[in-house]
TORMARMI-468654 format. One record per residue (C-alpha): z, y, x; residue in one letter. Coordinates in pm, whole numbers. Each point is the difference from the previous one (the first is absolute). Example, Ala and Ser with C-alpha at 12.3 -4.5 7.8 and 13.67 -1.06 7.14 Angstrom:
<atoms>
((780 -450 1230) "a") ((-66 344 137) "s") 
</atoms>
This chain:
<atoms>
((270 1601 1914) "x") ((217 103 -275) "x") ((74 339 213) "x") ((-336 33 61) "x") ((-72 -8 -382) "x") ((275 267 -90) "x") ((-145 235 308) "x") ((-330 -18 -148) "x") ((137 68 -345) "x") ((191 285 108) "x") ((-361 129 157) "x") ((-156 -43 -367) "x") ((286 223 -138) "x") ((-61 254 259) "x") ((-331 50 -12) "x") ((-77 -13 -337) "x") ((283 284 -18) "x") ((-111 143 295) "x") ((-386 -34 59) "x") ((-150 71 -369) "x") ((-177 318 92) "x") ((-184 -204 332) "x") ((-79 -250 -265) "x") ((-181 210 -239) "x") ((-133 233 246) "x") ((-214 -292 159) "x") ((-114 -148 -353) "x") ((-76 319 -139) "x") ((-207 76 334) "x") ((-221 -344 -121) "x") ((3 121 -358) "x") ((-167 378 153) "x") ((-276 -158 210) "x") ((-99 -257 -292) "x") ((-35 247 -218) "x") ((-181 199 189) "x") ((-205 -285 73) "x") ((-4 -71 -375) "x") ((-121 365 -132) "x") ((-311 -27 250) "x") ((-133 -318 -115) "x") ((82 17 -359) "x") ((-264 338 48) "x") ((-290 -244 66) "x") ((96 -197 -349) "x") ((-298 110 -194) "x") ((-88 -307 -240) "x") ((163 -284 -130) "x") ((-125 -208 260) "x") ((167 248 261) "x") ((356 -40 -188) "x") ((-3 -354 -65) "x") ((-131 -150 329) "x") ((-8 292 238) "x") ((-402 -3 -44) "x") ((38 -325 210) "x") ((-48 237 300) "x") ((246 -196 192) "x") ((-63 -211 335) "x") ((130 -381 35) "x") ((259 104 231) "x") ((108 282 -194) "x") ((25 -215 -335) "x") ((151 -287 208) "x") ((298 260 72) "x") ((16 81 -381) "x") ((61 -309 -110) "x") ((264 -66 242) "x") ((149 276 -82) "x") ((-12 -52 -321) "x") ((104 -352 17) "x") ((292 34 216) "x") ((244 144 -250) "x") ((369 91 29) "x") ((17 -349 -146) "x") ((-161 -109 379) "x") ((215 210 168) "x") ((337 51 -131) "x") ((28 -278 -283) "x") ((-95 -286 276) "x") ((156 151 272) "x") ((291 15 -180) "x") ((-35 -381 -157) "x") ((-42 -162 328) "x") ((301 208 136) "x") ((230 -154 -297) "x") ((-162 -269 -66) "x") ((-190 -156 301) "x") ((-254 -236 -11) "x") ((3 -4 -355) "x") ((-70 403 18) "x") ((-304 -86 235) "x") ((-134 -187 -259) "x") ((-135 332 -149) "x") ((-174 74 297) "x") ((-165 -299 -31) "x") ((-130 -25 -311) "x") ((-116 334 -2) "x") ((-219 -7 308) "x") ((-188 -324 -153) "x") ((-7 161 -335) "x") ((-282 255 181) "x") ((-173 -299 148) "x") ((-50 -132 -388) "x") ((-100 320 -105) "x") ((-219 22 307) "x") ((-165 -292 -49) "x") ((-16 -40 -396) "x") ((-68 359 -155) "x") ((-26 260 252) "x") ((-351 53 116) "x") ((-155 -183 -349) "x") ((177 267 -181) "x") ((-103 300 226) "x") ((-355 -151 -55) "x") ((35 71 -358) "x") ((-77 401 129) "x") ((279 122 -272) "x") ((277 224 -40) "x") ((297 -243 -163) "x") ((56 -331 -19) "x") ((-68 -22 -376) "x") ((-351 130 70) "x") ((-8 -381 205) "x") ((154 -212 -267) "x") ((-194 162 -292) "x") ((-305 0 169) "x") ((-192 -271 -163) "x") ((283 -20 -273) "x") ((9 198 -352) "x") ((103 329 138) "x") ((291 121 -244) "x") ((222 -302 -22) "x") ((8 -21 387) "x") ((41 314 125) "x") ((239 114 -258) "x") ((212 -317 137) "x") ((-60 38 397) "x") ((137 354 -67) "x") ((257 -123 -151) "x") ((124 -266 287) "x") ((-113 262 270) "x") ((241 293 -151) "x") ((315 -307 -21) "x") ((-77 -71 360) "x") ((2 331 80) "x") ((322 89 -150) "x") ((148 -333 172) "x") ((-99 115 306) "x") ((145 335 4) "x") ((337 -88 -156) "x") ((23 -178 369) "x") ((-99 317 169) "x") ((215 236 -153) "x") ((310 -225 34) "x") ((-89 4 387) "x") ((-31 384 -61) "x") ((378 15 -60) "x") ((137 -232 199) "x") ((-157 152 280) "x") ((97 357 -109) "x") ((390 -35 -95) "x") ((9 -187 359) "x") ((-138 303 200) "x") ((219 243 -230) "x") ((276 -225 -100) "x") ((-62 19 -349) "x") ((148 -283 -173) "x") ((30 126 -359) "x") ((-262 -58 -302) "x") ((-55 386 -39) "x") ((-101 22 361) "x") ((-220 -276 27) "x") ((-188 107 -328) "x") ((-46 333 156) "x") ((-153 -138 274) "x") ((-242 -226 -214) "x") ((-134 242 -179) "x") ((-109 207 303) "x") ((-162 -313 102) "x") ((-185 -13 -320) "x") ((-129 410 34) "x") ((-139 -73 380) "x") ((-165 -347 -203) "x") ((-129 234 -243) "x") ((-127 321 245) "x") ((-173 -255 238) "x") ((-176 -142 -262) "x") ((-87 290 -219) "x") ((-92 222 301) "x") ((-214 -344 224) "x") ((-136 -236 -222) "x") ((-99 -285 184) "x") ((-108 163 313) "x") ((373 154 60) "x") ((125 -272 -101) "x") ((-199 -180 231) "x") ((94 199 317) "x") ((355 7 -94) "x") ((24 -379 40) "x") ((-192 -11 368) "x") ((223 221 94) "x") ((332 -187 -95) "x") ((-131 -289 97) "x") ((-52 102 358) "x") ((360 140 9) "x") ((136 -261 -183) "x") ((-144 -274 288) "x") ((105 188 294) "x") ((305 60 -137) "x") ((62 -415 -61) "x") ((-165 -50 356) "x") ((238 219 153) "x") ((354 -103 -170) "x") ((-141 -358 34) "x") ((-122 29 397) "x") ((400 196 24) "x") ((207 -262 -162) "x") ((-208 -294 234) "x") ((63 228 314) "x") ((386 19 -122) "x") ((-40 -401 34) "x") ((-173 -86 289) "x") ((-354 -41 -204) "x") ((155 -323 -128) "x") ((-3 -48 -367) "x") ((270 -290 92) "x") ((251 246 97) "x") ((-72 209 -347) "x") ((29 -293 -216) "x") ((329 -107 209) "x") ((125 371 -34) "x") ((-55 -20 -411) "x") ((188 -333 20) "x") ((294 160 157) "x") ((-4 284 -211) "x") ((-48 -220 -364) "x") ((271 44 -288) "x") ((-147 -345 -125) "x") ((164 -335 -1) "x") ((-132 -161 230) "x") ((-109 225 231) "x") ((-334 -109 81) "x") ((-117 -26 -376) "x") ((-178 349 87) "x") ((-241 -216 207) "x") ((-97 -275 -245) "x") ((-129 -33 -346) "x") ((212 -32 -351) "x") ((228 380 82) "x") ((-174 167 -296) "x") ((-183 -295 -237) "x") ((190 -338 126) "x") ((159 23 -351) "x") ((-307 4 -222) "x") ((-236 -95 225) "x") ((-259 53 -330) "x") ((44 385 61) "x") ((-119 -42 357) "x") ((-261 -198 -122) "x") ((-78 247 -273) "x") ((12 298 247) "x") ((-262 -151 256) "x") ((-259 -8 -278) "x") ((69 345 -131) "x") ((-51 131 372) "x") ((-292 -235 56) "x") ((-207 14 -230) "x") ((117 413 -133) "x") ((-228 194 274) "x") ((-293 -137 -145) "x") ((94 167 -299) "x") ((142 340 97) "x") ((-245 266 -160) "x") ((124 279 271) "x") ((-107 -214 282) "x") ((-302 -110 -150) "x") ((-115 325 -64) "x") ((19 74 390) "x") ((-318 -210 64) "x") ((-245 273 -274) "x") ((73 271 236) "x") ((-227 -129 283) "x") ((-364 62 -7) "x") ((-158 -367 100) "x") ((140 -364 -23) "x") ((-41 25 404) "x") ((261 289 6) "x") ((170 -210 -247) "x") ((17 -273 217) "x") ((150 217 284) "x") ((260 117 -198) "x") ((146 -357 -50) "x") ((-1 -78 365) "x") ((232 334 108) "x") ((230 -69 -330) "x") ((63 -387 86) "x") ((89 127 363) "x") ((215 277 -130) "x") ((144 -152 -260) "x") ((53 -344 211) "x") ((154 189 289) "x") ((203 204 -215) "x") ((184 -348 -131) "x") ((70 -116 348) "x") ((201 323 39) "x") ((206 -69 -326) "x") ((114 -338 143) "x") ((120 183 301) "x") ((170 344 -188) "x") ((207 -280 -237) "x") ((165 -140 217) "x") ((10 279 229) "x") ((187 154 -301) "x") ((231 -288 -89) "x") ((62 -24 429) "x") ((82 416 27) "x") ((111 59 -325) "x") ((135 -275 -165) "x") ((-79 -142 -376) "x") ((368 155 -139) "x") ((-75 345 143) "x") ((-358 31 -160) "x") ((94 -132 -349) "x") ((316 216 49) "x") ((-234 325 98) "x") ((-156 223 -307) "x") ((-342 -158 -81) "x") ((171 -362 25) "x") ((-240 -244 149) "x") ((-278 239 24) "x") ((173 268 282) "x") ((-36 -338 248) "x") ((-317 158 168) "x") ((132 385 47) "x") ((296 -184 110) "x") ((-110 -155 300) "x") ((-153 324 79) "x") ((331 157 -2) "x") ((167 -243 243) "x") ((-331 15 210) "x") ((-106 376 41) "x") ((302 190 -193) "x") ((-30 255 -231) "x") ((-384 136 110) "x") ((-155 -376 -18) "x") ((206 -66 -391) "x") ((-169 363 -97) "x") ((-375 -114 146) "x") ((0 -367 -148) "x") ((143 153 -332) "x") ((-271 252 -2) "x") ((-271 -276 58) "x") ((173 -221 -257) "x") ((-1 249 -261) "x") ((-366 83 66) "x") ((-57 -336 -69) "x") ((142 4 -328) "x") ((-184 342 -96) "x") ((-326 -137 125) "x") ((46 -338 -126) "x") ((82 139 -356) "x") ((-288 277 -4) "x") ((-260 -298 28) "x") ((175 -167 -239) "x") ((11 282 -246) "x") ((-369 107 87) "x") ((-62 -390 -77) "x") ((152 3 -314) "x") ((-159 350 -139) "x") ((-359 -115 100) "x") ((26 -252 -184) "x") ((145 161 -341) "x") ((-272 226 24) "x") ((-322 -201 67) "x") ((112 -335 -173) "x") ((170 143 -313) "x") ((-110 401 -3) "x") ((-372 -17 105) "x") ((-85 -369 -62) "x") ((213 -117 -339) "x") ((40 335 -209) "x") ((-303 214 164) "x") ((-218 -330 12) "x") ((-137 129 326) "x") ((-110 339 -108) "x") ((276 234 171) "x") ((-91 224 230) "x") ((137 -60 372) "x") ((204 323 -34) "x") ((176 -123 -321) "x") ((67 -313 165) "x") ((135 123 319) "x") ((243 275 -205) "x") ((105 -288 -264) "x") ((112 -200 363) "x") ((227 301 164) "x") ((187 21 -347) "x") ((-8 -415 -15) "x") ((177 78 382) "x") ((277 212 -150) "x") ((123 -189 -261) "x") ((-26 -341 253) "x") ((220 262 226) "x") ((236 52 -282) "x") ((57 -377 -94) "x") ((22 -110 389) "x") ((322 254 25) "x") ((151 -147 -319) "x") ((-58 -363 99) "x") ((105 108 371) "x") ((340 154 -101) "x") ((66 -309 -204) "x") ((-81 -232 294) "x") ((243 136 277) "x") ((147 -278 255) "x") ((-238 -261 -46) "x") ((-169 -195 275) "x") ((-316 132 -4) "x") ((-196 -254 192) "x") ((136 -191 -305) "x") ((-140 277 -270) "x") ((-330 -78 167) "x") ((-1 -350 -56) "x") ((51 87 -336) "x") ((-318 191 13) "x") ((-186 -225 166) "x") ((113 -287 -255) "x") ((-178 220 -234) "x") ((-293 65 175) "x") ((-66 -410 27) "x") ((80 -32 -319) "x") ((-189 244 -208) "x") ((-300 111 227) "x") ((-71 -301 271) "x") ((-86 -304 -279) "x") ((-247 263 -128) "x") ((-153 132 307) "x") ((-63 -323 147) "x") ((-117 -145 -333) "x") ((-256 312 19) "x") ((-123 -66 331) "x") ((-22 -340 13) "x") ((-45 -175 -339) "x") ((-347 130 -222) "x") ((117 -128 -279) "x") ((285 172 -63) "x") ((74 210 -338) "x") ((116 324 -145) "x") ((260 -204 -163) "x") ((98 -153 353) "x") ((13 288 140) "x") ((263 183 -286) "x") ((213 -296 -23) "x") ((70 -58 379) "x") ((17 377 60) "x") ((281 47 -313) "x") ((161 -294 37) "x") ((37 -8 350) "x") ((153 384 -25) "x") ((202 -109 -350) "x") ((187 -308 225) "x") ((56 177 268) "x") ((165 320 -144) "x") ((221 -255 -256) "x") ((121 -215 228) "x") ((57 263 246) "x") ((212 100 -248) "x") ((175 -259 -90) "x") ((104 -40 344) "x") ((282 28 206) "x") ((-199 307 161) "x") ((73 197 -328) "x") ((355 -120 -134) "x") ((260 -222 145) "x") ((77 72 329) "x") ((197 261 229) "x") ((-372 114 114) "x") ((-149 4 -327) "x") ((-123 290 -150) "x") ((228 8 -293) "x") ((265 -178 226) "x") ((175 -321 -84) "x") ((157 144 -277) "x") ((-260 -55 -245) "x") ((-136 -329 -14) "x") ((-341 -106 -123) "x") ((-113 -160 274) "x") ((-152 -343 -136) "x") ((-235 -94 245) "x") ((144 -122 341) "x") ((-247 160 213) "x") ((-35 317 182) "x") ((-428 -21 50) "x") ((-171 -142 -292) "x") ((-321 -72 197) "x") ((51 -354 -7) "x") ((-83 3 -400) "x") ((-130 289 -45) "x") ((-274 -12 268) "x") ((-133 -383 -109) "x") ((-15 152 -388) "x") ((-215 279 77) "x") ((-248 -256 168) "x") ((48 -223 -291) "x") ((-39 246 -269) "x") ((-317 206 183) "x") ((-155 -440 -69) "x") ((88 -19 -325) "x") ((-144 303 -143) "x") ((-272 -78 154) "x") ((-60 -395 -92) "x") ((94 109 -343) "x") ((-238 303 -5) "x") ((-310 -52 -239) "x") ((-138 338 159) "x") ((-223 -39 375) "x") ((-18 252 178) "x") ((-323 165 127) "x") ((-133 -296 281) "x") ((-215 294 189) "x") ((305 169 49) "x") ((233 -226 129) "x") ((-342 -56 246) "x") ((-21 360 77) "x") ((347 -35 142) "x") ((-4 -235 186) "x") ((-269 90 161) "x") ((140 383 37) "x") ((342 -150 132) "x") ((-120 -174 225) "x") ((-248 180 157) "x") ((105 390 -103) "x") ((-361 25 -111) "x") ((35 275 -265) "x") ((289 148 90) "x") ((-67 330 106) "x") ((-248 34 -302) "x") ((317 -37 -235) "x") ((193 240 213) "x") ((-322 282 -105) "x") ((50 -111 -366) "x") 
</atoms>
């Protein structure tokens, strides 16, 4: 195998020497027809309602797309591809908790919170709460998320780019972030929602035939027997033993409270991503709604069944040394496999797709995150709901630029991480400052103001910190300031495990402790509006 390994490496060195021009050529052909596809929708965006939600003129099947596509990130594609190939089971584990993260979300907060007939999810949490506190403070943990979620996407951005050009230096890669960040920014600018919207069904649909058809060629390579794949990686594992690719412990057997700490993040995070969330307002009816969930749990399902298969096709064809050893690190797993599968022409398409996902993934993100800077904090908090919907929409392209702006910074700063594991640390964030708060919300009528502030701050505050204060930051050969500085001074690389119980605890105790009730006709009005959608279209006119 080890000849096999050094052949294939040798292929990497050609091609990204050789090939850069095919590799472009076909990315920049997906970056022409979205745009084009981008400048005619983003002409029907005539209201706020049209920018933020696409005028909820999309079908279920059309949405269902959407929010696979904007769902599956580079994180699903490259960052577990790349974990399972180097890590094995332990990699898989992603995969996992990811796919019943949407089931939570699915079943907890999706459908009650489309109900609510808004355009953010602060417009759901402050809904029968004091309106300034709350919104000023879901903005707040929406924006973090945001910026959490992107760092992930742009690191993908150039890993993926200095493998397809063989870039390896810091100059290069920033280069190639920040060109990222101007498509994030002209998609967004130029589409609004609807754009946006289209952008992601079409990624999606490239980005699951492309899966299907590396997965269906590695299991033809192998007889259609996953045995013979797994037995393949085994052969081809660095690790000591061999077969410790196939069981559990590879990646967390040493602190098994990270693993633990991980599966909650990923759980429980979905539930409380604002850019998937925000999928479910652009649908006109709870029915269409509905529809929607069924084609993204069969996407989205389908598309983790592949991942299982492209790891370890990747640590079978490729080999764990060569893909850490390639530019991109753990990350280039995926366009690897392409590479010993198809050649040069197959590493160019399933580059292309996998850098559309990161461009789509981060526009919804970034449309997200402006919407709601500009109708929490703009129209809502300083305007007190008396700016015009033309103010509103031109306060949320210039919230998009600066967004733009910070995702490049944080992205340069963020090169070589795993970013399936910069995801988690999103997701950690998004259980910890917005799920306590949104379930709370739905669920519990007497929750307070106070509740609501408290589990929203210092669920974000306890994340961020101990994030931080983490081997993620300082420490470490992976680290972002590299092991040597050292300020690393709690053990774990998630924090969900504390962070995620406080925000629950803290969204109770403001509210036990709370002399002020809350409006009892209002916390009726929705619940009743949740859970029928009764309403809903009447606050869309408004």
């Amino acid at each position: 195998m080890s000849a096999r390994i050094a052949q294939l490496a040798a292929a990497v060195e050609a091609t990204t020497e050789n090939n850069p021009v095919l590799n472009i050529s076909i990315f920049l052909a997906f970056v022409a027809v979205t745009m084009i596809v981008v400048i005619r929708a983003g002409r029907n965006n005539k209201s706020a309602a049209d920018y933020y939600t696409g005028g909820r003129s999309f079908t279920g099947t059309q949405n269902g797309f959407a929010i696979a596509g904007d769902y599956l990130s580079a994180a699903s594609f490259l960052g577990i591809v790349g974990a399972i190939a180097v890590n094995g089971y332990d990699g898989f584990l992603y995969s996992i908790g990811f796919l019943v993260a949407w089931l939570v979300a699915l079943l907890l907060v999706a459908e009650l919170m489309r109900n609510t007939g808004k355009f953010t999810m602060a417009d759901v949490l402050s809904f029968r709460l004091k309106q300034g506190p709350v919104r000023v403070a879901a903005a707040t943990t929406t924006l973090a998320v945001c910026f959490f979620y992107l760092l992930a996407q742009m690191a993908g951005a150039g890993g993926l780019v200095s493998l397809l050009l063989g870039i390896n230096d810091k100059l290069g890669q920033s280069i190639v972030v920040t060109v990222v960040g101007v498509l994030m920014i002209v998609y967004v600018l130029v589409g609004g929602m609807k754009g946006t919207t289209w952008v992601q069904i079409i990624k999606a649909f490239l980005l699951i035939i492309g899966a299907f058809g590396m997965t269906i060629w590695v299991l033809v390579l192998n007889g259609f027997n996953l045995s013979t794949v797994l037995a393949s990686a085994v052969e081809n594992s660095t690790h000591e033993p061999a077969a410790a690719i196939l069981a559990p412990g590879l990646a967390y057997g040493a602190n098994p409270l990270d693993f633990i700490s991980l599966a909650i993040a990923l759980v429980l995070g979905t539930a409380g991503l604002p850019h998937v969330l925000m999928r479910f307002y652009t649908v006109p009816t709870a029915k269409e709604a509905r529809k929607s969930v069924v084609w993204a749990i069969w996407l989205i399902g389908g598309f983790y069944v592949f991942t299982l298969v492209l790891g370890f096709g990747a640590a079978a064809l490729v080999g764990g040394e060569t893909i850490l050893a390639a530019p991109g690190g753990v990350n280039s797993a995926a366009p690897l496999l392409s590479l010993a599968l198809g050649g040069p022409i197959l590493l160019g398409f399933i580059s292309a797709i996998a850098f559309a996902t990161i461009l789509a993934v981060v526009a919804g993100i970034t449309i997200t995150a402006a919407t709601s800077f500009a109708h929490d904090i703009y129209a809502s908090v300083i305007k007190k709901g008396k700016a015009s919907p033309d103010a509103e929409v031109k306060v949320a392209r210039r919230t998009v630029i600066v967004i733009g702006i910070l995702a490049i910074a944080g992205g340069i700063g963020v090169q070589g991480q795993n970013i399936a594991f910069l995801v988690a640390l999103a997701f950690a964030v998004a259980a910890s400052a917005n799920l306590p708060t949104i379930l709370y919300s739905l669920f519990w009528k007497n929750f307070s103001t106070r509740g609501a502030v408290w589990s929203m701050y210092g669920g974000l505050a306890s994340a961020v910190v101990l994030i931080v204060l983490s081997p993620v930051f300082s420490s470490e050969p992976t680290s972002m300031f590299g092991e040597g500085v050292d300020f690393a001074i709690f053990p774990l690389k998630n924090p969900g495990i504390i962070s995620i119980p406080l925000g629950f605890f803290l969204g109770w105790l403001g509210t036990v402790t709370s002399s002020r009730r809350e409006d009892p006709h209002l916390a009726a009005e929705m619940a009743v509006r949740s859970l029928t959608g009764h309403g809903a279209e009447k606050a869309v006119e408004h």
